[in-house]
ZADREN-645128 format. One record per residue (C-alpha): residue in one letter; x, y, z. Coordinates in Angstrom, 1 decimal, always signed. Layout:
# ZADREN-645128
+---------+--------+--------+--------+
| residuo |     px |     py |     pz |
+---------+--------+--------+--------+
|       A |      X |      Y |      Z |
...
+---------+--------+--------+--------+
***
This chain:
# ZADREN-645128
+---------+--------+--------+--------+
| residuo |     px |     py |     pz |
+---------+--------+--------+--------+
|       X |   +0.0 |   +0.0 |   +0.0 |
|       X |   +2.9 |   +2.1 |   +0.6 |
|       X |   +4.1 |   +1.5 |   -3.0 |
|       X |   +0.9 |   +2.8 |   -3.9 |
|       X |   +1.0 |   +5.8 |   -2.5 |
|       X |   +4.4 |   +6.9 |   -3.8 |
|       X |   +2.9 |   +5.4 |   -7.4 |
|       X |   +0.0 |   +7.9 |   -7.0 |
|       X |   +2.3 |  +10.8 |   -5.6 |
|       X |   +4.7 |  +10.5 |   -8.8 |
|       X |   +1.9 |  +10.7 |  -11.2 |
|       X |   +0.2 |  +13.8 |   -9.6 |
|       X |   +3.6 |  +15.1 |   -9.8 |
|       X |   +4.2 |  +14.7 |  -13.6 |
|       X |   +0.6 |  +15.9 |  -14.3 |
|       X |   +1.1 |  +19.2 |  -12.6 |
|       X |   +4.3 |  +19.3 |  -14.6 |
|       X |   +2.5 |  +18.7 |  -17.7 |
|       X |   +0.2 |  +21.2 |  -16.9 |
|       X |   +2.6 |  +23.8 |  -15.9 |
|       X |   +4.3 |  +23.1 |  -19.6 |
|       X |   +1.2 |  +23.3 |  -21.4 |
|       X |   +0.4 |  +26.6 |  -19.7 |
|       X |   +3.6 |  +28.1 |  -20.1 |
|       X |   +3.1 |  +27.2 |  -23.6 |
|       X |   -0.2 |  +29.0 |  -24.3 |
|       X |   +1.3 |  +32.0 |  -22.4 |
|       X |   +4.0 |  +32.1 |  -25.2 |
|       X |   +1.4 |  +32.3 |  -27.6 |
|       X |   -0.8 |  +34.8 |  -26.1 |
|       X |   +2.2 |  +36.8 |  -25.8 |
|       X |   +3.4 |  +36.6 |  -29.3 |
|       X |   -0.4 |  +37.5 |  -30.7 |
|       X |   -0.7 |  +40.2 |  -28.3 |
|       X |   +0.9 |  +42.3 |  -30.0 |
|       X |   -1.9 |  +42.4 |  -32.4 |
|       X |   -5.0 |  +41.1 |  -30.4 |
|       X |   -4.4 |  +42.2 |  -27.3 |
|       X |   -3.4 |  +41.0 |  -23.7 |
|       X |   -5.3 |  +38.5 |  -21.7 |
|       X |   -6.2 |  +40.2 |  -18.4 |
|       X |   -7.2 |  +38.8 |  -15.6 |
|       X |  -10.6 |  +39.1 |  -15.9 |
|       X |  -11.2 |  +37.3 |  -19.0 |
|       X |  -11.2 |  +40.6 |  -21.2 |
|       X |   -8.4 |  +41.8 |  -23.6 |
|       X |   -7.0 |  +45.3 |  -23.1 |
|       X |   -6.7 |  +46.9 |  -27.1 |
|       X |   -3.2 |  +47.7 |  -27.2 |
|       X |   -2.3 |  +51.5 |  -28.8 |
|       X |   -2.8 |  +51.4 |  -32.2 |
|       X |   +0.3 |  +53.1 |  -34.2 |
|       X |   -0.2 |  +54.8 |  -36.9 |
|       X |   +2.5 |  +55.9 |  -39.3 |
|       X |   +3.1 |  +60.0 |  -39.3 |
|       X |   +2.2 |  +61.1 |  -42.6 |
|       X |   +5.5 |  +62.6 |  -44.5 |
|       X |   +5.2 |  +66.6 |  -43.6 |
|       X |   +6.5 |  +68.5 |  -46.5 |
|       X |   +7.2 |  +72.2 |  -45.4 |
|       X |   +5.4 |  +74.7 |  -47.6 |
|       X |   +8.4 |  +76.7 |  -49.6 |
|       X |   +8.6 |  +80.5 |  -48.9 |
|       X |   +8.7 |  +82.2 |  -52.6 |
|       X |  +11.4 |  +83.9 |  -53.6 |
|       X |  +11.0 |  +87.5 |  -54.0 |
|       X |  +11.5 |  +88.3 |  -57.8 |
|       X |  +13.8 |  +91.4 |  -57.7 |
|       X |  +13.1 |  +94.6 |  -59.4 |
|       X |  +14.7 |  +95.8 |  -61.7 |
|       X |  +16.5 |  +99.3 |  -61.1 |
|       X |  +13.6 | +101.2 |  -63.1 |
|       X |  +11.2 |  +99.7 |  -61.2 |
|       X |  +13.2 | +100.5 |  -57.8 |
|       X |  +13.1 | +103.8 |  -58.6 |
|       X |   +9.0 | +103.8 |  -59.0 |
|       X |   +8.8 | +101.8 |  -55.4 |
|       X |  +10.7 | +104.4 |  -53.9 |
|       X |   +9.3 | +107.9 |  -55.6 |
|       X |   +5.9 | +109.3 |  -53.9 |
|       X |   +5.8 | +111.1 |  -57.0 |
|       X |   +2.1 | +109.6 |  -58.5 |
|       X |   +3.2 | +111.2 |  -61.8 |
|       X |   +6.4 | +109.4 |  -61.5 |
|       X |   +7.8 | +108.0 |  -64.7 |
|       X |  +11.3 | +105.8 |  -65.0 |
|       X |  +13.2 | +106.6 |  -68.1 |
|       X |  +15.6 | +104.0 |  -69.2 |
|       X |  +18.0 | +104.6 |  -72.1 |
|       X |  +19.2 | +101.8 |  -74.3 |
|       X |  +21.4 | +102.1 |  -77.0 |
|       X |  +25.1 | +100.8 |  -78.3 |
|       X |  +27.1 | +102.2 |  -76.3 |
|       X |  +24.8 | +102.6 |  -73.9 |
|       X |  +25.4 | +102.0 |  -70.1 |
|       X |  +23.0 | +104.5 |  -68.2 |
|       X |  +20.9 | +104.4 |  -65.2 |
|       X |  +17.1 | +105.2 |  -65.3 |
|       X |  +16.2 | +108.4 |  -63.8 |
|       X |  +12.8 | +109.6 |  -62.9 |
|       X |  +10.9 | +111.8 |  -65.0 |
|       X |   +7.2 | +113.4 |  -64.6 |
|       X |   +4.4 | +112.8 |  -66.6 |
|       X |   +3.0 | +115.9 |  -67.9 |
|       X |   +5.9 | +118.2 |  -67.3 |
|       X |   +8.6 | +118.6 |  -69.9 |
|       X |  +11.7 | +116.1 |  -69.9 |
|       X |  +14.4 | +117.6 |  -67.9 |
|       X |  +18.0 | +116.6 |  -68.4 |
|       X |  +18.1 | +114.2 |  -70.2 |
|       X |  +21.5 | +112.4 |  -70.3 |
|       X |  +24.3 | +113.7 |  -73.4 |
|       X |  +26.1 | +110.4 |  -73.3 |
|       X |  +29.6 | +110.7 |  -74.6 |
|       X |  +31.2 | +108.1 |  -76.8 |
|       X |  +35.2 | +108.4 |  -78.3 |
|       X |  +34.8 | +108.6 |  -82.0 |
|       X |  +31.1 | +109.5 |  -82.2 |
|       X |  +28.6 | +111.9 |  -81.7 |
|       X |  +25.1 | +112.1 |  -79.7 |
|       X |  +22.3 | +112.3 |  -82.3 |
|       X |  +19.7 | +112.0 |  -79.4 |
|       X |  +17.0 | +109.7 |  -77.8 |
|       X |  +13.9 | +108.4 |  -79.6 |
|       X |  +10.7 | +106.7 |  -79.3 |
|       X |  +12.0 | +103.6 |  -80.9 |
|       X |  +15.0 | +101.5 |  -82.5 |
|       X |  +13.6 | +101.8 |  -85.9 |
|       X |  +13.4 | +106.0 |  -85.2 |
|       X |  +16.9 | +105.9 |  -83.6 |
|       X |  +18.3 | +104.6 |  -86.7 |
|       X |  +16.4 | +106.8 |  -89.1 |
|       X |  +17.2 | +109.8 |  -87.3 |
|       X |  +13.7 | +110.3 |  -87.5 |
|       X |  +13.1 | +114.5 |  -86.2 |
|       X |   +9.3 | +114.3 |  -85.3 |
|       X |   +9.9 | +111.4 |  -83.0 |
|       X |  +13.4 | +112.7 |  -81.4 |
|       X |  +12.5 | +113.4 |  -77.4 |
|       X |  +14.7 | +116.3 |  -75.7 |
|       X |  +13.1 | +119.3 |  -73.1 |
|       X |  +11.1 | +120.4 |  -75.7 |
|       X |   +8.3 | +117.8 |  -75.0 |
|       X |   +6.5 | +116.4 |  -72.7 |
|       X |   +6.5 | +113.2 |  -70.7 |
|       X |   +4.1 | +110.6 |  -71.7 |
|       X |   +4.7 | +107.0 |  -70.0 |
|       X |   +3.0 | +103.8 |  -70.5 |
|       X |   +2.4 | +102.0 |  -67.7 |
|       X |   +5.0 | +104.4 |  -65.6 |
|       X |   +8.1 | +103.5 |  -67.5 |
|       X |   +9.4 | +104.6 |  -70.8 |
|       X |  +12.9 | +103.5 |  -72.9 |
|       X |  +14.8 | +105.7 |  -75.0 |
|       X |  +16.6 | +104.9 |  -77.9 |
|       X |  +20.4 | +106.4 |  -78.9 |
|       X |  +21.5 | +107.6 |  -81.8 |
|       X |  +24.6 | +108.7 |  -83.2 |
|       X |  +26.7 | +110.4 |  -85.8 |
|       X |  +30.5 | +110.3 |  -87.2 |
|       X |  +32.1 | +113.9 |  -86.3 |
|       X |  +32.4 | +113.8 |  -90.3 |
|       X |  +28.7 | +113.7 |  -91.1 |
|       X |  +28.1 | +116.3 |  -88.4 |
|       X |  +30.9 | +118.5 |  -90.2 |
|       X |  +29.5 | +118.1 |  -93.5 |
|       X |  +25.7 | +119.4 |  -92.4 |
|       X |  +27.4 | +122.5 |  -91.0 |
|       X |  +24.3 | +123.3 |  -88.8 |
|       X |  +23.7 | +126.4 |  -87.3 |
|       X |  +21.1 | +127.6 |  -84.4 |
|       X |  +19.5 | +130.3 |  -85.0 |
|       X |  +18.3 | +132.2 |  -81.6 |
|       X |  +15.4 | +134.6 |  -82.1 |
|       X |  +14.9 | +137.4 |  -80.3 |
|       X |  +11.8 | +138.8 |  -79.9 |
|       X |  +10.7 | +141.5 |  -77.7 |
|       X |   +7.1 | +143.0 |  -77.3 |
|       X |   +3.7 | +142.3 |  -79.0 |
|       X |   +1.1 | +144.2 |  -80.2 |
|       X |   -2.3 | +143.3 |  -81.5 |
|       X |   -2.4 | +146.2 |  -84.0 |
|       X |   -1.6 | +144.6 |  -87.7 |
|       X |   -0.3 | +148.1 |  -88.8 |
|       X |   +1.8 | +148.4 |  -85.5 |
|       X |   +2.7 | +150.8 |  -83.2 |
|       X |   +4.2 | +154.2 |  -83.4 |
|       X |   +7.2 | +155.4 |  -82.1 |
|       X |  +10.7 | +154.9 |  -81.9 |
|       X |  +10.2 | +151.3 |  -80.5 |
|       X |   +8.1 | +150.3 |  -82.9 |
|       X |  +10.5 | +147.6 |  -84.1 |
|       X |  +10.2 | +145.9 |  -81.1 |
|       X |   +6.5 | +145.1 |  -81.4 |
|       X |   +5.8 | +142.0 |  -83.3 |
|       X |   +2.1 | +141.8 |  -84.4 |
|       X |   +1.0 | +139.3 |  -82.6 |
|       X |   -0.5 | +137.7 |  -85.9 |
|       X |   +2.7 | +137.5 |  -87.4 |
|       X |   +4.1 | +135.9 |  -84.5 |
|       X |   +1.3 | +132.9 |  -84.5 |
|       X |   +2.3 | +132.2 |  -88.0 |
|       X |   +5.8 | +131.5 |  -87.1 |
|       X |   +5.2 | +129.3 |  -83.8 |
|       X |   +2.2 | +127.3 |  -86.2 |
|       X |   +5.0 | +126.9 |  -88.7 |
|       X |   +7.6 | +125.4 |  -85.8 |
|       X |   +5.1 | +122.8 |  -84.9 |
|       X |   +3.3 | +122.0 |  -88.6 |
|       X |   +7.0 | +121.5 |  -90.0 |
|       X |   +8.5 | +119.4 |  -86.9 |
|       X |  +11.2 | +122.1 |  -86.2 |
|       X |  +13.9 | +121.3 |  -83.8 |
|       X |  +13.8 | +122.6 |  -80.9 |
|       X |  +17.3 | +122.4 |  -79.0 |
|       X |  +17.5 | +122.9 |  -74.9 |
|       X |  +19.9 | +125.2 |  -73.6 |
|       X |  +22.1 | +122.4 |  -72.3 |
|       X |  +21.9 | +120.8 |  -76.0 |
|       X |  +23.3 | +123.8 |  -77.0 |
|       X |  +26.1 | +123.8 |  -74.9 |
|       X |  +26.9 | +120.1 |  -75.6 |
|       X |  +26.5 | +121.2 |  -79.8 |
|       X |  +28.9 | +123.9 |  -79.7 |
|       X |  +31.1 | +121.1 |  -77.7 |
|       X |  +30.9 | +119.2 |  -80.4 |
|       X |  +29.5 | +116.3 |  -78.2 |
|       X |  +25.7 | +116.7 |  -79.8 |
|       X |  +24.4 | +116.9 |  -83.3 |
|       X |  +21.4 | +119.1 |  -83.8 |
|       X |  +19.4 | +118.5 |  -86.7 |
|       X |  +19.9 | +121.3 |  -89.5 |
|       X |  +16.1 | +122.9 |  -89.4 |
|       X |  +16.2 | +124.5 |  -85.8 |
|       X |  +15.8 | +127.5 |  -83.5 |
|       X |  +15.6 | +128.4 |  -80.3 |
|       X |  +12.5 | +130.9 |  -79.7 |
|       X |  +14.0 | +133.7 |  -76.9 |
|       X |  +12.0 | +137.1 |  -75.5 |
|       X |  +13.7 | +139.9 |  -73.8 |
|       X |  +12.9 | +141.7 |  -70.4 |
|       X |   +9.5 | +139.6 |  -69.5 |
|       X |   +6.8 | +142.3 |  -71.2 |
|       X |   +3.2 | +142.1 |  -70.3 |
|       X |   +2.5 | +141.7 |  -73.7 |
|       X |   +4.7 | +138.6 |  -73.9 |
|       X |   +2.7 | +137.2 |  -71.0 |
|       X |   -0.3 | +138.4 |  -72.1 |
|       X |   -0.3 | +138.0 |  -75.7 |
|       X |   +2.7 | +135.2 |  -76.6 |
|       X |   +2.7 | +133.2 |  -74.1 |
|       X |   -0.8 | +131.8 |  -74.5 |
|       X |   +0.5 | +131.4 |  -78.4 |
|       X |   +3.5 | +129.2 |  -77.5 |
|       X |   +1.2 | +127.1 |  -75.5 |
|       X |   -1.2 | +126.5 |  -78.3 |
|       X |   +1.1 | +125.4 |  -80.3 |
|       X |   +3.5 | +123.5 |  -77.9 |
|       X |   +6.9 | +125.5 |  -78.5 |
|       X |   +9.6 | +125.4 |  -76.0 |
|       X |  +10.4 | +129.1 |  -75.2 |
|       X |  +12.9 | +131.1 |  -73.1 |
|       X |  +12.0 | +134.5 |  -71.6 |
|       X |  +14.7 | +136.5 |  -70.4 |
|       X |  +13.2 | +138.3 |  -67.3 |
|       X |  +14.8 | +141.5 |  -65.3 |
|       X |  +14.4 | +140.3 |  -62.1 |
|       X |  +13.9 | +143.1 |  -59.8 |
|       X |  +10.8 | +143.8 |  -61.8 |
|       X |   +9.9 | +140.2 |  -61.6 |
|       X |   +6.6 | +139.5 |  -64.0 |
|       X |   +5.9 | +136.6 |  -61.4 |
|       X |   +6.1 | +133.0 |  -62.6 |
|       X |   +6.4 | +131.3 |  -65.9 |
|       X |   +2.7 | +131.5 |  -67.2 |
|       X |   +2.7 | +128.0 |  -69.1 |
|       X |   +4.5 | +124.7 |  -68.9 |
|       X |   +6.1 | +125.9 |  -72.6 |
|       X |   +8.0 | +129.3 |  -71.1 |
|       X |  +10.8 | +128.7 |  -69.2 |
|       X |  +12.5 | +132.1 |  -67.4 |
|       X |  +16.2 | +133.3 |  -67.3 |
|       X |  +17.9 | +135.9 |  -66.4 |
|       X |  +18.5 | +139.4 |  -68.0 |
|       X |  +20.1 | +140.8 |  -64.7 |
|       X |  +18.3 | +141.4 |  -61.6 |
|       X |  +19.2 | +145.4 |  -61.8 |
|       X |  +21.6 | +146.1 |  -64.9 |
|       X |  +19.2 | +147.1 |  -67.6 |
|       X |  +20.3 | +150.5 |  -66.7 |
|       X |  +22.7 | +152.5 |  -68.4 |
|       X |  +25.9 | +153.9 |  -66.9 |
|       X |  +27.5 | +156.9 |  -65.7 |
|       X |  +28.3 | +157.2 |  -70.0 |
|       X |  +25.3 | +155.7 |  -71.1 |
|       X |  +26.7 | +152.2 |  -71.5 |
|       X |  +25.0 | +149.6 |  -69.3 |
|       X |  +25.6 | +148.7 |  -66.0 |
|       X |  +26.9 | +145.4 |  -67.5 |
|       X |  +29.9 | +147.2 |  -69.2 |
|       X |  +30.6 | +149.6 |  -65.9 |
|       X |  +30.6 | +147.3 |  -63.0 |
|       X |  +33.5 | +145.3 |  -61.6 |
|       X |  +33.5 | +141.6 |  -62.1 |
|       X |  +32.8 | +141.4 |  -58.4 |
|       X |  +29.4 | +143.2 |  -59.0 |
|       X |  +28.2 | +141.6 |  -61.9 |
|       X |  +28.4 | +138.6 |  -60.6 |
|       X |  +27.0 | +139.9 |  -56.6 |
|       X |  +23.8 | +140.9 |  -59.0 |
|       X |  +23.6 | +137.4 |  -61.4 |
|       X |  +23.2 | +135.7 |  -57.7 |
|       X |  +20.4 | +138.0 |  -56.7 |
|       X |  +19.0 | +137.4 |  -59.9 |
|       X |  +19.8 | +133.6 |  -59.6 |
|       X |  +17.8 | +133.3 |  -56.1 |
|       X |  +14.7 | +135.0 |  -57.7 |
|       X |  +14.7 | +132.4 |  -60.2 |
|       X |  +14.6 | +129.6 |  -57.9 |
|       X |  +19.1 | +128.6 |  -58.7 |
|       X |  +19.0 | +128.3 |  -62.2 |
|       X |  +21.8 | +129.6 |  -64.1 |
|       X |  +22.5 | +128.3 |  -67.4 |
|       X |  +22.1 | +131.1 |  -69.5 |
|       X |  +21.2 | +134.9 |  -69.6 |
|       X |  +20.9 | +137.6 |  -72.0 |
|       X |  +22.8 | +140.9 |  -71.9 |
|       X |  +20.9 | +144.0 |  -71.4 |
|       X |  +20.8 | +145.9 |  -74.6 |
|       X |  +23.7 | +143.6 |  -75.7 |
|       X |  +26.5 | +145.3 |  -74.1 |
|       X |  +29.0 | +142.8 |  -72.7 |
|       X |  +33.2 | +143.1 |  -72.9 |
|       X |  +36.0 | +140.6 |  -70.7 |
|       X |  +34.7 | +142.0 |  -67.6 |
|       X |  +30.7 | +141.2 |  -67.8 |
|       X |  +32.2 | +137.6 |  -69.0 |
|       X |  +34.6 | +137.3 |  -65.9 |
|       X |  +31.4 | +138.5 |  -63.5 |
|       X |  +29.1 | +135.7 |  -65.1 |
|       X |  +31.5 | +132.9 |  -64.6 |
|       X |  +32.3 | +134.0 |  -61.3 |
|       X |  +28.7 | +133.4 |  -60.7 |
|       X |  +28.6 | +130.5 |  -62.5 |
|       X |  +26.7 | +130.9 |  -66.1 |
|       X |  +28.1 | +129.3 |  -68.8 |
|       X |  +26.4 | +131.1 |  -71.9 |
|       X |  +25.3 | +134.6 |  -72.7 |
|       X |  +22.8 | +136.0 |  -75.3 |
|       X |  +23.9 | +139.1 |  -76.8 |
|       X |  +22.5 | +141.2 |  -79.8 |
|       X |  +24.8 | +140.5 |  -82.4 |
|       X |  +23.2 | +139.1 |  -85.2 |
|       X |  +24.3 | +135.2 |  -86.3 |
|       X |  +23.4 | +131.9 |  -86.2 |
|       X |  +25.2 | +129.9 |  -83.2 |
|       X |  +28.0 | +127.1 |  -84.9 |
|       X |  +30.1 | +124.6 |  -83.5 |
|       X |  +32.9 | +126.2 |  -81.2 |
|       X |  +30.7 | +129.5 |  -80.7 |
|       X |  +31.9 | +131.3 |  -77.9 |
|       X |  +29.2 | +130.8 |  -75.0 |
|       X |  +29.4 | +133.8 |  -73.3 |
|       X |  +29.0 | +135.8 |  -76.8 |
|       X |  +26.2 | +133.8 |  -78.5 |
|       X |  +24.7 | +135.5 |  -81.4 |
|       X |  +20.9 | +135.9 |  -82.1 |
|       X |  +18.7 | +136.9 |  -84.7 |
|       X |  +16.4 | +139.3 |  -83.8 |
|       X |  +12.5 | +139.5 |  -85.0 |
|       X |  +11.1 | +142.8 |  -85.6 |
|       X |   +8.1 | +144.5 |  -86.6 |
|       X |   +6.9 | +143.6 |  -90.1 |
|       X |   +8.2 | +140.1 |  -90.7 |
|       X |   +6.1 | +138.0 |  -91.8 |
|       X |   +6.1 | +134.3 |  -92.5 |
|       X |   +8.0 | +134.4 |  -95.6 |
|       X |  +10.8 | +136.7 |  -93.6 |
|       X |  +10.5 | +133.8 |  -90.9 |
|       X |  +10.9 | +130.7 |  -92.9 |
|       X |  +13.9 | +132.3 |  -94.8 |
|       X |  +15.8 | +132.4 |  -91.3 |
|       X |  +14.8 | +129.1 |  -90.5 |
|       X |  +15.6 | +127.5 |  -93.9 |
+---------+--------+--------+--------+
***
C-alpha cells in the first residue's frame, strides 16, 4: 500500500508538470499575438493595445522667392511722386541708369552720353526712329513726358564727327521783344520791337506743322562742344525783359502750339512765374538794364565782383537756375564775361546778329532778332 502511495504521488507530480508546460506554452502564444489582439487580463477581457499609426511625410510649404526689381522699377517703389515716370536709355554704347521723369511736365536733363569717335544724335521713341534719325519722333526738353504704364525706354542715336561736319548746322536764336495786337503796329521809336501778334502765331504754327527742332539750352552747350548733333532745321524761340504783352499775348501762343520758349526776365521787376508749362524764365540781370555813368549799361561799368554779386540775386529769384542769360541791350566786354562765370553761367545771349556754330563762344552767342513787319515768308527764310 505504501508502494501505492508513492505510485500515485509521482503521477500527480508529472501531471502538474504537464500542466505547468502546457500553460507556459499557451502563455507564449498569447504573448506573441498580443501584439496584435491584445493581452489576456485577468478578468477574462483583452485590453486593445495603442494602435500606431504611421506620421504622414510633412512636407514644409516653400517660402517664394521674391523676384527682384529691376533698377527702373526701384526707382517707381521708392518715388511718392504719383506722376512718377522711369526713363531708361538703351542704345550701343549705352550703359546708363534710369532716372525719374514726370508725366506731364517737360523732360528735364536728359543724359548727353559721350562716346570716343562719335557723336550724340539724341533719344527716340524707338529703334527703328533711332536709326532713321527720324526729327518728329526725337525726345529732348522740348516735349513732354508721356509714359506707359510708368516707365518709358529711349533709344540712342549717333553720328561720325564727319557727317556732323559736313551738315554745317547752325542755331538760330530769335529774339523777340514786345507784341502788339495792331496789324499796322505801333508808333514810335520802339516800334520795331512790337511784333504783331498775328505774325508771331504764323511763325510758332509753322515750328510745330513743320516738326522744327527745338534744342534745350544744355543741348546747345553740348552742340557747340561738339558732343551733340542738332538736326539742320532748328531755332531756339527767346523774349527779352518779360513784357506784359509777352505774358499776355505770346505766351498763351507758344502754349497753343506746344513751343519750347525762353524768356529773359529783369528780375527786380519780376513779372511773377512762368505763365505756361512751354515758357521757361532766365535771367536778364536782376538790376543792370540800366545805363551807366556814360550811357553804356551797368553790364559794361561794374567790376566783375558786381556783376556777378547781382547774377546771384538774380539767380535766387529764379529759384538757382543759371544756365544762360541775355545781356541788357547787348553790351558785354572781358569784364561782364569774368562777373558771369564767377557766378557760374556758362552762356550769354547778346544782340549780335548770327546763327550759333560749333565752337561759338558761350558767353557771346549771337541771335537773330525778329522785328516788326516780318512776316512768314521773312520767318521761314531764317529758318531755312
Amino acid at each position: 500500500m505504501g508502494m501505492n502511495r508513492a505510485a500515485d504521488s509521482v503521477r500527480r507530480r508529472r501531471r502538474r508538470r504537464a500542466a505547468a508546460i502546457a500553460v507556459g506554452a499557451a502563455s507564449v502564444v498569447l504573448i506573441g499575438t498580443a501584439t496584435t489582439v491584445g493581452i489576456a487580463l485577468a478578468g477574462g477581457g483583452a485590453a486593445p493595445l495603442p494602435t500606431r499609426t504611421a506620421a504622414a511625410a510633412e512636407t514644409p510649404t516653400p517660402t517664394p522667392t521674391p523676384t527682384p526689381l529691376s533698377p527702373a522699377e526701384q526707382l517707381l517703389a521708392d518715388s511718392d511722386d504719383p506722376d512718377a515716370c522711369a526713363v531708361s536709355f538703351t542704345g550701343e554704347g549705352i550703359d546708363l541708369d534710369p532716372m525719374i521723369q514726370t508725366s506731364g511736365a517737360l523732360y528735364h536733363a536728359l543724359p548727353i552720353p559721350p562716346r570716343d569717335g562719335l557723336v550724340f544724335a539724341g533719344w527716340y521713341a524707338t529703334a527703328e526712329d533711332a536709326a532713321a534719325y527720324a526729327v518728329p519722333q526725337r525726345i529732348n526738353g522740348a516735349d513732354m513726358v508721356a509714359c506707359t504704364d510708368r516707365q518709358q525706354t529711349l533709344h540712342a542715336a549717333w553720328k561720325t564727327p564727319e557727317e556732323v561736319a559736313a551738315l554745317d548746322v547752325g542755331v538760330p536764336i530769335l529774339m523777340y521783344h514786345q507784341f502788339t495786337t495792331k496789324p499796322e503796329g505801333e508808333s514810335g521809336w520802339l516800334r520795331g520791337n512790337f511784333a504783331y501778334i498775328g505774325d508771331f502765331d504764323a511763325h510758332m504754327a509753322y515750328l510745330a506743322d513743320n516738326d522744327v527742332y527745338l534744342p534745350t539750352w544744355d543741348e546747345l552747350s553740348a552742340f557747340i562742344d561738339g558732343r551733340l548733333f542738332i538736326p539742320k532745321i532748328c531755332v531756339i524761340v527767346t523774349d527779352d525783359d518779360g513784357d506784359a504783352t509777352w505774358t499776355n499775348l505770346a505766351a498763351p501762343v507758344v502754349e497753343k502750339h506746344k513751343i519750347l520758349s525762353t524768356s529773359f526776365v529783369i528780375t527786380s521787376a519780376y513779372p511773377g512765374p512762368a505763365p505756361n508749362p512751354y515758357v521757361i524764365q532766365r535771367s536778364h540781370t536782376h538790376d543792370m538794364h540800366t545805363a551807366g555813368a556814360n550811357g553804356q549799361g551797368r553790364m559794361v561799368n561794374w567790376t566783375a565782383d558786381e556783376i556777378a554779386a547781382d547774377m546771384e540775386r538774380s539767380v535766387d529769384v529764379l529759384g538757382g537756375v543759371r544756365e544762360v542769360m541775355a545781356y541788357p541791350f547787348g553790351h558785354h566786354n572781358e569784364t561782364s564775361k569774368e562777373g558771369l562765370r564767377r557766378a557760374g553761367f556758362e552762356m550769354a545771349r547778346t544782340v549780335e546778329w548770327g546763327y550759333v556754330r560749333v565752337g561759338a563762344d558761350k558767353l557771346a552767342l549771337p541771335t537773330v532778332r525778329i522785328n516788326y513787319g516780318m512776316g512768314l515768308p521773312d520767318f521761314m527764310a531764317i529758318i531755312n
